[in-house]
mmCIF file of the N, C-alpha and C atoms, coordinates in Angstrom:
data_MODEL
# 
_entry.id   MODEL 
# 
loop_
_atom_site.group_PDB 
_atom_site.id 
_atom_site.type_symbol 
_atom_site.label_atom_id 
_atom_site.label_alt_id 
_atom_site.label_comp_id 
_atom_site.label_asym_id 
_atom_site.label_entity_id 
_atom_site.label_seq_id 
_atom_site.pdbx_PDB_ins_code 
_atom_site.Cartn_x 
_atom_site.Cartn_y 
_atom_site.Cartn_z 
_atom_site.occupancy 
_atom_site.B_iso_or_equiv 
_atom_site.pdbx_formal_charge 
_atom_site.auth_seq_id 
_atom_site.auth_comp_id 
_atom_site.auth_asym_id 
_atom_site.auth_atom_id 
_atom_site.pdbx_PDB_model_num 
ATOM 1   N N  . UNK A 1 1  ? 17.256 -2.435 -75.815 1.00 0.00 ? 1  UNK A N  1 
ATOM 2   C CA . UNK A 1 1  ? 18.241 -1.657 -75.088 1.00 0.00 ? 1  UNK A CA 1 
ATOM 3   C C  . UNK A 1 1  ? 18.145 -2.005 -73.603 1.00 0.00 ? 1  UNK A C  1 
ATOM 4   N N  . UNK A 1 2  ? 19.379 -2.019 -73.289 1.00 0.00 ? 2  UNK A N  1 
ATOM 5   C CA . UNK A 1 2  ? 19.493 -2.194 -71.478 1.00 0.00 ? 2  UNK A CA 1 
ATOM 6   C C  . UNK A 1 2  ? 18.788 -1.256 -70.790 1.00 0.00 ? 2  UNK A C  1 
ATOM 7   N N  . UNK A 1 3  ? 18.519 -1.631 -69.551 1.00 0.00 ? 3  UNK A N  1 
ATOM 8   C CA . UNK A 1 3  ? 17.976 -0.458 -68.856 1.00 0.00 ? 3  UNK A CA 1 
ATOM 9   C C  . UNK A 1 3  ? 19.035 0.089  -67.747 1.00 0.00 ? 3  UNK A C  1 
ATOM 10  N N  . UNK A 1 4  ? 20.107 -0.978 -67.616 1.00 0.00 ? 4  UNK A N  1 
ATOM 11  C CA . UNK A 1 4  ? 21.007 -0.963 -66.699 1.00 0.00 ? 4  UNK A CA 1 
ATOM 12  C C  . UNK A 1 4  ? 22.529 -0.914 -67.326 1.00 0.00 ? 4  UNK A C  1 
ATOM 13  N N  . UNK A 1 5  ? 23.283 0.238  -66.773 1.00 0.00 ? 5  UNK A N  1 
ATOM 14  C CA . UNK A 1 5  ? 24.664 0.364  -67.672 1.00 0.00 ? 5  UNK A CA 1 
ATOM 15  C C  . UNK A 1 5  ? 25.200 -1.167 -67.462 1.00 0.00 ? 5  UNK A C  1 
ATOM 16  N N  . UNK A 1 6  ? 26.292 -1.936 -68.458 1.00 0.00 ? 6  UNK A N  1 
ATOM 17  C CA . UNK A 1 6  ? 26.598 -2.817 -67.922 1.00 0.00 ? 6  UNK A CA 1 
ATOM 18  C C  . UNK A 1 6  ? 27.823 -2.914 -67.034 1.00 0.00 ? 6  UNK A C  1 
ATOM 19  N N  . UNK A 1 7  ? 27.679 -4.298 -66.281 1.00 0.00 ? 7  UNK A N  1 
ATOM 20  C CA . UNK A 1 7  ? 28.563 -4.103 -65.409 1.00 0.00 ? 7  UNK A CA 1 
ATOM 21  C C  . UNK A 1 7  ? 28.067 -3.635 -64.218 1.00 0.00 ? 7  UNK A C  1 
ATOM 22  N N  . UNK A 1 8  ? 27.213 -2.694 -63.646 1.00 0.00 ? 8  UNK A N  1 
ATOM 23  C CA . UNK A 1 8  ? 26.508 -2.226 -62.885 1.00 0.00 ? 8  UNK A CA 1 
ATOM 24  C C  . UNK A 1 8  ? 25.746 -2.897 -61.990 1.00 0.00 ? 8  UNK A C  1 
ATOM 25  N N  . UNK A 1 9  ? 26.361 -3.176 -60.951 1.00 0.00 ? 9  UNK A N  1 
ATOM 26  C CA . UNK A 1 9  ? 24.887 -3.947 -59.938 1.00 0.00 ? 9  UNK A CA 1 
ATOM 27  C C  . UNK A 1 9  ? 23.707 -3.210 -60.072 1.00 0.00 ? 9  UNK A C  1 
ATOM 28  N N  . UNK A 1 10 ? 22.741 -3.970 -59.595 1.00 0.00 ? 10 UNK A N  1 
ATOM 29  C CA . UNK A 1 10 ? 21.116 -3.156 -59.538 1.00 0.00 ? 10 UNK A CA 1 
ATOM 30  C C  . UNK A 1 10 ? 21.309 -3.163 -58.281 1.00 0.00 ? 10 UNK A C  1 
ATOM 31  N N  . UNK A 1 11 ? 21.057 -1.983 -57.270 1.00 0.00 ? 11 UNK A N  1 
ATOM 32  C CA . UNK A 1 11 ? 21.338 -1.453 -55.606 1.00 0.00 ? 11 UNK A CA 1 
ATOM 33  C C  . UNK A 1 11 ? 20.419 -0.465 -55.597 1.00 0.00 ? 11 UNK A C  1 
ATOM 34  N N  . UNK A 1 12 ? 20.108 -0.354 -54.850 1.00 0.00 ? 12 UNK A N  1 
ATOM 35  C CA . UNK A 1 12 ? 18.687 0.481  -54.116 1.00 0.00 ? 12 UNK A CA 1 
ATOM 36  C C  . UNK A 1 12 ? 19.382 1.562  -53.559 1.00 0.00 ? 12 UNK A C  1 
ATOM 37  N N  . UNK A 1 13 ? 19.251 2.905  -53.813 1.00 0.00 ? 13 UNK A N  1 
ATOM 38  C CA . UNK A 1 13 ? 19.615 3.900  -53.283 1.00 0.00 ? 13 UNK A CA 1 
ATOM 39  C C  . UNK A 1 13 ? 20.157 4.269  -51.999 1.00 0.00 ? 13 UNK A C  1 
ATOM 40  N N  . UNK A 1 14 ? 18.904 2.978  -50.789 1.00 0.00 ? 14 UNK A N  1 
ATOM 41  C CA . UNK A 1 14 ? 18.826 3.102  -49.242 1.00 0.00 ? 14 UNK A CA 1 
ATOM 42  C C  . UNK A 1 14 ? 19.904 2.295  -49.044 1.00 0.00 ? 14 UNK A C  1 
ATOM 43  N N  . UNK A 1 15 ? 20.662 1.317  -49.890 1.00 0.00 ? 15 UNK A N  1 
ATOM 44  C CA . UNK A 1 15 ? 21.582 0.874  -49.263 1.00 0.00 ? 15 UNK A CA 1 
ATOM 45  C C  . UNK A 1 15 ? 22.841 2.103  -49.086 1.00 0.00 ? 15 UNK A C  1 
ATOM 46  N N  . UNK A 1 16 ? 22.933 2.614  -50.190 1.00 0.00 ? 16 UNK A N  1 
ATOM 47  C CA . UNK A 1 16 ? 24.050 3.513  -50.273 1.00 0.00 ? 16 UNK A CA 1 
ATOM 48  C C  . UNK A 1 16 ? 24.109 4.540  -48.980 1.00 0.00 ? 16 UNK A C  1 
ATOM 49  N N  . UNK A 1 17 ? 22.463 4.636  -48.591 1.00 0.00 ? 17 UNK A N  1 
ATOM 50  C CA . UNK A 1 17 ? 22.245 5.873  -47.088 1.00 0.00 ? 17 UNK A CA 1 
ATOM 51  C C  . UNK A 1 17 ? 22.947 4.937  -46.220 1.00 0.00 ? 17 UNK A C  1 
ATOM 52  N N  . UNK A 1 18 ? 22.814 3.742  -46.043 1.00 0.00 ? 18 UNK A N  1 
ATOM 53  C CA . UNK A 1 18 ? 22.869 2.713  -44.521 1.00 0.00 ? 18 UNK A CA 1 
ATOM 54  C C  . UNK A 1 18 ? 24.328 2.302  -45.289 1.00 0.00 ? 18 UNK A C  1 
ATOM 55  N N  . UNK A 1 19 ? 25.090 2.279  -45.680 1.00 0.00 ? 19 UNK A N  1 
ATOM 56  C CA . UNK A 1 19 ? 26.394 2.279  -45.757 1.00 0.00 ? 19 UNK A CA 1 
ATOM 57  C C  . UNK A 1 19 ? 27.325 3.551  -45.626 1.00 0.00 ? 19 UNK A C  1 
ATOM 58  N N  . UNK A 1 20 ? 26.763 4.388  -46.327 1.00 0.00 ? 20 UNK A N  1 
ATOM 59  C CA . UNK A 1 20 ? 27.472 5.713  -45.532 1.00 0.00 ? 20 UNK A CA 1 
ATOM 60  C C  . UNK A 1 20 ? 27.120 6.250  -44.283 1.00 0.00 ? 20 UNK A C  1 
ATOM 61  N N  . UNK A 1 21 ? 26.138 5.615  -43.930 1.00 0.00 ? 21 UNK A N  1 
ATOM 62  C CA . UNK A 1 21 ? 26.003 6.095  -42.358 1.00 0.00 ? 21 UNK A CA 1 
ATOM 63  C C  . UNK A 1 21 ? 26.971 5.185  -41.603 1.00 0.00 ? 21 UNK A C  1 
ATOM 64  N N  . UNK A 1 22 ? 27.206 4.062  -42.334 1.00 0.00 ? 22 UNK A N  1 
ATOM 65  C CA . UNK A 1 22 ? 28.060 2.970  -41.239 1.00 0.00 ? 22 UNK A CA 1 
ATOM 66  C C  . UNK A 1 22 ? 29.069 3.656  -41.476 1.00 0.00 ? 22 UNK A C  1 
ATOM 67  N N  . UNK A 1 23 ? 29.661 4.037  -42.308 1.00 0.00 ? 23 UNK A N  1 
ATOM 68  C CA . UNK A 1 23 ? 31.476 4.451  -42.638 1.00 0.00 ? 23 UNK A CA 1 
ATOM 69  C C  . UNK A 1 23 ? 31.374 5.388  -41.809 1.00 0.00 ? 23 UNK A C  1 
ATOM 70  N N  . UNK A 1 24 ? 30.134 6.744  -42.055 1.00 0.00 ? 24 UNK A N  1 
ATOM 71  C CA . UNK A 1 24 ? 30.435 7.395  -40.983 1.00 0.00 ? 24 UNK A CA 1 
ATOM 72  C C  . UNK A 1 24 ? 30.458 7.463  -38.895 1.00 0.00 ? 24 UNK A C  1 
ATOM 73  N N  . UNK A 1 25 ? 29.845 6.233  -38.953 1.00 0.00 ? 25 UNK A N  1 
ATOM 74  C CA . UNK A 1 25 ? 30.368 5.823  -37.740 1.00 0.00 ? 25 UNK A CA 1 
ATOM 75  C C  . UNK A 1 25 ? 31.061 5.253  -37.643 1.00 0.00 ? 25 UNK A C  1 
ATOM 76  N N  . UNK A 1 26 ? 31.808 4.466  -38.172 1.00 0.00 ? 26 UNK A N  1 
ATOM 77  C CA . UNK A 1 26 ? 33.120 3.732  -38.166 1.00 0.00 ? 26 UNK A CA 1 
ATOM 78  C C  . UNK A 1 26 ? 34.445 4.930  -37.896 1.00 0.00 ? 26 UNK A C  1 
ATOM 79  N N  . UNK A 1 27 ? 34.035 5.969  -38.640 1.00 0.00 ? 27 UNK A N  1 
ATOM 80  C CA . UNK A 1 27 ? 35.335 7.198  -39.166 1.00 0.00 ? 27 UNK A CA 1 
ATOM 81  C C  . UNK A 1 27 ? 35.415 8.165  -37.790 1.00 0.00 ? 27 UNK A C  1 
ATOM 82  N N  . UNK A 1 28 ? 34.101 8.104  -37.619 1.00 0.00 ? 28 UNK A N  1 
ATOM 83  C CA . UNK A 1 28 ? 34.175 8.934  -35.752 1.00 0.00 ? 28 UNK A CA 1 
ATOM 84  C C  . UNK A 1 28 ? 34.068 8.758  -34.647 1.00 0.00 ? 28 UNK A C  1 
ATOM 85  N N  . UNK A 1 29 ? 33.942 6.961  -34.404 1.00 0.00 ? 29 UNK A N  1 
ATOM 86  C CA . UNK A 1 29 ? 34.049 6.073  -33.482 1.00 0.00 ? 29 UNK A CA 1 
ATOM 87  C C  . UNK A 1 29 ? 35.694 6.148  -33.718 1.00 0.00 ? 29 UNK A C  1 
ATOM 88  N N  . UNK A 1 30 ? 36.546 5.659  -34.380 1.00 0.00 ? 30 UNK A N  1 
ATOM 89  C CA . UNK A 1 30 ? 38.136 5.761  -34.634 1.00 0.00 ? 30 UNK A CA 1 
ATOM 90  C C  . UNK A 1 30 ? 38.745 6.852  -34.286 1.00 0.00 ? 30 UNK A C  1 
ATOM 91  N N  . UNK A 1 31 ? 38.154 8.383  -34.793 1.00 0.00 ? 31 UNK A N  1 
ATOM 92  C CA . UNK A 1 31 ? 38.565 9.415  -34.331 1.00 0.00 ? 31 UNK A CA 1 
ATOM 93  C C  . UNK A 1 31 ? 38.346 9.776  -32.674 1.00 0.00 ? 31 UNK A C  1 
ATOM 94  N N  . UNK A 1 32 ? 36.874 9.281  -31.961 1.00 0.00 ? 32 UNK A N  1 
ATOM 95  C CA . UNK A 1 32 ? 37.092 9.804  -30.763 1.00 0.00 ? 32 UNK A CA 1 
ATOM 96  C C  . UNK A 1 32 ? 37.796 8.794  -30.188 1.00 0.00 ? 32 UNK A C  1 
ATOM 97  N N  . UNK A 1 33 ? 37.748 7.520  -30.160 1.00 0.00 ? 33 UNK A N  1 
ATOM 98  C CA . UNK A 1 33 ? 39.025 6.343  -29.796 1.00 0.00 ? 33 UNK A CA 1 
ATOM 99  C C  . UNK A 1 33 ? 40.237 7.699  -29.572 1.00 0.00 ? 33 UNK A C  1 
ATOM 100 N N  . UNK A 1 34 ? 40.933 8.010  -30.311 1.00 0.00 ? 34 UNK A N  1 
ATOM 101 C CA . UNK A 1 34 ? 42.184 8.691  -30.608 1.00 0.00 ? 34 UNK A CA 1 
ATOM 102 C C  . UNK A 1 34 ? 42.237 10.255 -29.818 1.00 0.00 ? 34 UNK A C  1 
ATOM 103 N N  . UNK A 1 35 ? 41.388 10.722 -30.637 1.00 0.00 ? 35 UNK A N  1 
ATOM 104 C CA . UNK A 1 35 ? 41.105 12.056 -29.409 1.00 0.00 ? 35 UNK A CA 1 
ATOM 105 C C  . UNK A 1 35 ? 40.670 11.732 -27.875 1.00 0.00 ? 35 UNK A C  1 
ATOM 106 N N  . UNK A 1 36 ? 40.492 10.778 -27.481 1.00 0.00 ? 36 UNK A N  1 
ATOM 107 C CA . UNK A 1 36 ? 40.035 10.471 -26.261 1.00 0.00 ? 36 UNK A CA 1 
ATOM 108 C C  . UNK A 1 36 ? 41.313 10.512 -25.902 1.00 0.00 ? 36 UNK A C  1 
ATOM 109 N N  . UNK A 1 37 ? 42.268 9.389  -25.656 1.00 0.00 ? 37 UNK A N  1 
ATOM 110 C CA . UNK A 1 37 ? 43.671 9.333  -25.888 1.00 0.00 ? 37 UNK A CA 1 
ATOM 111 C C  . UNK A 1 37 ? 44.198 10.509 -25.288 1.00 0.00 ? 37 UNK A C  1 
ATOM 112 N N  . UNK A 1 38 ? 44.495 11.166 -26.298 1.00 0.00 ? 38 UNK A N  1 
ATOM 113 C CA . UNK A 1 38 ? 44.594 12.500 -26.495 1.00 0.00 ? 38 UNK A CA 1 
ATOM 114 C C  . UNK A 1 38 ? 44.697 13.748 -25.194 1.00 0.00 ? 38 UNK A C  1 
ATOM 115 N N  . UNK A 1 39 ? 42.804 13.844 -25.003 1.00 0.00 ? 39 UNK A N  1 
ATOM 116 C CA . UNK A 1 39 ? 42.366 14.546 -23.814 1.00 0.00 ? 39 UNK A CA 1 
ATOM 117 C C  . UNK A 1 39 ? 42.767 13.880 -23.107 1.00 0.00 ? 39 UNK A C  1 
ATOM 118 N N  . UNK A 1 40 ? 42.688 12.695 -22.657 1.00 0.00 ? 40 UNK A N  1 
ATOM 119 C CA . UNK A 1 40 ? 42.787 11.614 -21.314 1.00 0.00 ? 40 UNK A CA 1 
ATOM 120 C C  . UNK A 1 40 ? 44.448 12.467 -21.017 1.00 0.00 ? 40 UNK A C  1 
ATOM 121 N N  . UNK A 1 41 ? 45.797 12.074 -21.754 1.00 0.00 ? 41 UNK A N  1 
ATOM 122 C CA . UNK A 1 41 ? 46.966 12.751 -21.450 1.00 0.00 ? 41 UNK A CA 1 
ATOM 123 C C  . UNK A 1 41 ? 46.584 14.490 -20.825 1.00 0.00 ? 41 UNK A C  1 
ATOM 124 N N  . UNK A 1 42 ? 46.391 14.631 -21.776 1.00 0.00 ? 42 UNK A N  1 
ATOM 125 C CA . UNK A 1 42 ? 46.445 16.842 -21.653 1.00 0.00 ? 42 UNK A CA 1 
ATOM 126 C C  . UNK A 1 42 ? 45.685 16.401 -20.055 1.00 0.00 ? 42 UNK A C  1 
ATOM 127 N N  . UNK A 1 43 ? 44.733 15.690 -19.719 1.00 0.00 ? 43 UNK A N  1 
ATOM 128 C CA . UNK A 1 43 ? 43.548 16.002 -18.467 1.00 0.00 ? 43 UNK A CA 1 
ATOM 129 C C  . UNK A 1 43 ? 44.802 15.858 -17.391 1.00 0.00 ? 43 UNK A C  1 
ATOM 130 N N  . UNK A 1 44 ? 45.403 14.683 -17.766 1.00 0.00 ? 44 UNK A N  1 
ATOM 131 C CA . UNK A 1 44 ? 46.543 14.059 -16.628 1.00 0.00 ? 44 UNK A CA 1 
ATOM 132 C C  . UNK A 1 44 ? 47.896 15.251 -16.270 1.00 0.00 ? 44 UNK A C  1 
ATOM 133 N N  . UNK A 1 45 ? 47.742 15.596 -17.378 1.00 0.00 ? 45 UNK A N  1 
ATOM 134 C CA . UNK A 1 45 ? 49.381 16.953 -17.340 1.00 0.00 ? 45 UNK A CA 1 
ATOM 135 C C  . UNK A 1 45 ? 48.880 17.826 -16.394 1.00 0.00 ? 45 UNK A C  1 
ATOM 136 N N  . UNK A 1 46 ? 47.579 18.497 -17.024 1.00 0.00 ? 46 UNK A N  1 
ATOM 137 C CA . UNK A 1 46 ? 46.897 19.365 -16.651 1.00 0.00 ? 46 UNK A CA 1 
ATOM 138 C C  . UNK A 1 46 ? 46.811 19.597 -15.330 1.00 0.00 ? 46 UNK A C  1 
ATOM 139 N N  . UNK A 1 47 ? 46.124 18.107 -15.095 1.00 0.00 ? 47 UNK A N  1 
ATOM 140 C CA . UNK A 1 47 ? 46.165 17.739 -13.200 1.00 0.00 ? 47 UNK A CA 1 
ATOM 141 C C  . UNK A 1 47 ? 47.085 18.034 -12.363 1.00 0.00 ? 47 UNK A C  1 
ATOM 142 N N  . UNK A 1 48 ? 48.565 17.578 -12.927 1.00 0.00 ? 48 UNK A N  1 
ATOM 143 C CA . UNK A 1 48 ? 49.825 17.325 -12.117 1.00 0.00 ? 48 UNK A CA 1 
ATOM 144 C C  . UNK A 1 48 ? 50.498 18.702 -12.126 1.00 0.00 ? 48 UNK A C  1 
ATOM 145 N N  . UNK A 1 49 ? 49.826 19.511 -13.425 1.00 0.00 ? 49 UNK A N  1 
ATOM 146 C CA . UNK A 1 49 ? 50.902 20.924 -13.239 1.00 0.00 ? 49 UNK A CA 1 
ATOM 147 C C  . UNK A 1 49 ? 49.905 21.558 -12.006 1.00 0.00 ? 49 UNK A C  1 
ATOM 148 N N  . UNK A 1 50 ? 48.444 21.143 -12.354 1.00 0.00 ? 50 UNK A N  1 
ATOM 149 C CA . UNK A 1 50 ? 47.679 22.125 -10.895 1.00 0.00 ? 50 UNK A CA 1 
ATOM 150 C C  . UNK A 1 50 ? 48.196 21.612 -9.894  1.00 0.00 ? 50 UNK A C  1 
ATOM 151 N N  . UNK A 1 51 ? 48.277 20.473 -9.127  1.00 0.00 ? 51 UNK A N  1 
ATOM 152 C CA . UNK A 1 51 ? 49.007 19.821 -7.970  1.00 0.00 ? 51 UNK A CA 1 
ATOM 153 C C  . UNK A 1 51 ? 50.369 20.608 -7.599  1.00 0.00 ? 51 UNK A C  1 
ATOM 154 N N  . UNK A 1 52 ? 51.259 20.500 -8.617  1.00 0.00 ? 52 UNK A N  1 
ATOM 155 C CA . UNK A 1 52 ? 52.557 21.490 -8.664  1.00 0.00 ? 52 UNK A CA 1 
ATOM 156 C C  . UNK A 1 52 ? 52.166 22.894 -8.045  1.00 0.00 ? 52 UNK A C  1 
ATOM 157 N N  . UNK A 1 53 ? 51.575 23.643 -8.840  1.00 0.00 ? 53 UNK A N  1 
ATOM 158 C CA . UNK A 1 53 ? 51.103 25.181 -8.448  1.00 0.00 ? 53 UNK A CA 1 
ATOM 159 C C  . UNK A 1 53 ? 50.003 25.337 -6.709  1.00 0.00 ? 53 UNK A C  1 
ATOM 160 N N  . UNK A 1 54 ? 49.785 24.141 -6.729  1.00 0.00 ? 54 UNK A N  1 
ATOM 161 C CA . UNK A 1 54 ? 48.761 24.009 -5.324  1.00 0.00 ? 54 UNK A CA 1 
ATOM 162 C C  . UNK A 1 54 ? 49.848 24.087 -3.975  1.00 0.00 ? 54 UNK A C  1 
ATOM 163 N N  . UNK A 1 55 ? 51.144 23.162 -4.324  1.00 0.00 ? 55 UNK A N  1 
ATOM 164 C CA . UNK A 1 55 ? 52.061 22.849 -3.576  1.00 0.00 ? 55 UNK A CA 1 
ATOM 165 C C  . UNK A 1 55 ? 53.044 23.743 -3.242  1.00 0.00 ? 55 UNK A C  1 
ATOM 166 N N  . UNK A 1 56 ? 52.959 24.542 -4.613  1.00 0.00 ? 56 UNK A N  1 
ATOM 167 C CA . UNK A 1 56 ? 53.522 26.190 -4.511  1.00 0.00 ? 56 UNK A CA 1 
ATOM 168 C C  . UNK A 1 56 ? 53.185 27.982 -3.682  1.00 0.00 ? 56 UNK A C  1 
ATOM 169 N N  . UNK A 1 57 ? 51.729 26.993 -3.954  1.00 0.00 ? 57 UNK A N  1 
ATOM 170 C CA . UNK A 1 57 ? 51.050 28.013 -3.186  1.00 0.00 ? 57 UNK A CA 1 
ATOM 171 C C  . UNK A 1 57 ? 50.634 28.074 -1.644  1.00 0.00 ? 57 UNK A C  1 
ATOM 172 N N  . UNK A 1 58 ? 50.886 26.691 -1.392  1.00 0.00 ? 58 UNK A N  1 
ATOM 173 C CA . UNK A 1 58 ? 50.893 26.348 0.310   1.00 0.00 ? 58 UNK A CA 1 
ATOM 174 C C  . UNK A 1 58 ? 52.182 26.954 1.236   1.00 0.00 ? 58 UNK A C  1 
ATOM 175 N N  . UNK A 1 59 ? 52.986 26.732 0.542   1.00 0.00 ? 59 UNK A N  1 
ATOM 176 C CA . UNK A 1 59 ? 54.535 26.871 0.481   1.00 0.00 ? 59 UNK A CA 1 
ATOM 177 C C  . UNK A 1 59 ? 54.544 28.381 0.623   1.00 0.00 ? 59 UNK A C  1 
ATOM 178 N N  . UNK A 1 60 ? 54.305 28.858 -0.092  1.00 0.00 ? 60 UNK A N  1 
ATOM 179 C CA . UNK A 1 60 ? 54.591 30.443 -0.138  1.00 0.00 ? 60 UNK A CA 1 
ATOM 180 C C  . UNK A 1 60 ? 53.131 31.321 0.997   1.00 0.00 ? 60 UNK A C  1 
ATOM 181 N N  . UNK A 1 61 ? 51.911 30.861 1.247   1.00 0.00 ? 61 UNK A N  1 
ATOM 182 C CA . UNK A 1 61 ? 51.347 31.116 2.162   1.00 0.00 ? 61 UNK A CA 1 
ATOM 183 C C  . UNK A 1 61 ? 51.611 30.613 4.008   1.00 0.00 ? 61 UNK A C  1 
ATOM 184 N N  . UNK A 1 62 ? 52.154 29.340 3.975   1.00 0.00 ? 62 UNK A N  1 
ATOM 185 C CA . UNK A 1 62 ? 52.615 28.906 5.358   1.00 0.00 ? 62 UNK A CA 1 
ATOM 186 C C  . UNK A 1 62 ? 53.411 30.321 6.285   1.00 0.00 ? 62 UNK A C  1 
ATOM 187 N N  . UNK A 1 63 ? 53.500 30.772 7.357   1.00 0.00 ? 63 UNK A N  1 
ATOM 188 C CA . UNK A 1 63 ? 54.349 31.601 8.044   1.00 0.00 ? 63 UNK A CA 1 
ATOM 189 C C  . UNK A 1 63 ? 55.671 30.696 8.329   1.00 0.00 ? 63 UNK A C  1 
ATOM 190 N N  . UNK A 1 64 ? 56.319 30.976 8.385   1.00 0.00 ? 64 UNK A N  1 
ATOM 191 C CA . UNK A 1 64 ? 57.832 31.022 8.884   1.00 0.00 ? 64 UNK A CA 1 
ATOM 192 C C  . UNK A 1 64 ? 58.123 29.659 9.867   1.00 0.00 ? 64 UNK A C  1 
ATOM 193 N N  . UNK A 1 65 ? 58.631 28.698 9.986   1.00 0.00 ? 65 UNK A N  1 
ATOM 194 C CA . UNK A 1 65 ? 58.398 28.121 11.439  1.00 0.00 ? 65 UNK A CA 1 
ATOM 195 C C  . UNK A 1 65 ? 59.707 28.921 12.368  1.00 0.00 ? 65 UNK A C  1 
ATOM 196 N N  . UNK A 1 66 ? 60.117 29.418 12.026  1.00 0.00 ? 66 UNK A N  1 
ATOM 197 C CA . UNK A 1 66 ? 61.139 29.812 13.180  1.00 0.00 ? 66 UNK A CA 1 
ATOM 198 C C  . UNK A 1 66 ? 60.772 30.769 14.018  1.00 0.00 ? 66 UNK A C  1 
ATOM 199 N N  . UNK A 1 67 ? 59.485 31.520 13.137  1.00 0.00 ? 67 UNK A N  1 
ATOM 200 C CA . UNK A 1 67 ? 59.142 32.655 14.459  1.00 0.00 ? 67 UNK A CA 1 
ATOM 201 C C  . UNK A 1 67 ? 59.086 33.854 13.501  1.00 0.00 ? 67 UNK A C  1 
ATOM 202 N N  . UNK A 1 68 ? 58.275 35.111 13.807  1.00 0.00 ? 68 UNK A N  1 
ATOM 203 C CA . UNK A 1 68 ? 58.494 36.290 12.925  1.00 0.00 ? 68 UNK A CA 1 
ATOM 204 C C  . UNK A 1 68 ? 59.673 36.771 12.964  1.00 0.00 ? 68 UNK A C  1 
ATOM 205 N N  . UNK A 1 69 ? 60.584 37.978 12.321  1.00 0.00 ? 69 UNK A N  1 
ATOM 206 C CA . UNK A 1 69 ? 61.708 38.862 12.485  1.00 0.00 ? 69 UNK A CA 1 
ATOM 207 C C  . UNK A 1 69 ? 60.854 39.584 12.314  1.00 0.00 ? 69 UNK A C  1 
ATOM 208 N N  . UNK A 1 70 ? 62.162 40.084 13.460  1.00 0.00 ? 70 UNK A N  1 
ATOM 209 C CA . UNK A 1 70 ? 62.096 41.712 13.270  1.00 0.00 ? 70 UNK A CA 1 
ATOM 210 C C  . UNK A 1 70 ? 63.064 42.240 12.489  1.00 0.00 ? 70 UNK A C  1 
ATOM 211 N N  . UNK A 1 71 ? 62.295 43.368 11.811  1.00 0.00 ? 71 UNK A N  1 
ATOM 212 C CA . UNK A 1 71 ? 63.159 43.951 10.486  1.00 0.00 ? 71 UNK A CA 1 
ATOM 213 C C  . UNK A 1 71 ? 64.260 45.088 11.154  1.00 0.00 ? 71 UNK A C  1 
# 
């Protein structure tokens, strides 16, 4: 009797660890690639709407240049 189903490579258990460890760095090296992406945009929006609201807020703190009124 075989000792090995047939058809079946003979493979050492540790390969199967050191291949799923590679896939799993392959699978979340790809994912942060993409999510990086991602954040990198939102960081850039993010930036330009604070710039916007900074420019808003100068604007609305400056006094008057024409001079105070009187009410």
């Amino acid at each position: 009797m075989c000792a090995h189903p047939v058809g079946r490579a003979d493979m050492d258990a540790w390969w199967w660890v050191a291949i799923g460890l590679l896939a799993w760095f392959g699978v979340s090296l790809a994912a942060g690639l993409l999510l990086g992406r991602f954040f990198s945009r939102s960081s850039q929006a993010r930036d330009a709407l604070d710039a916007q609201e900074g420019e808003a807020l100068t604007e609305r703190l400056d006094p008057p240049e024409d001079g105070p009124r009187v009410a």
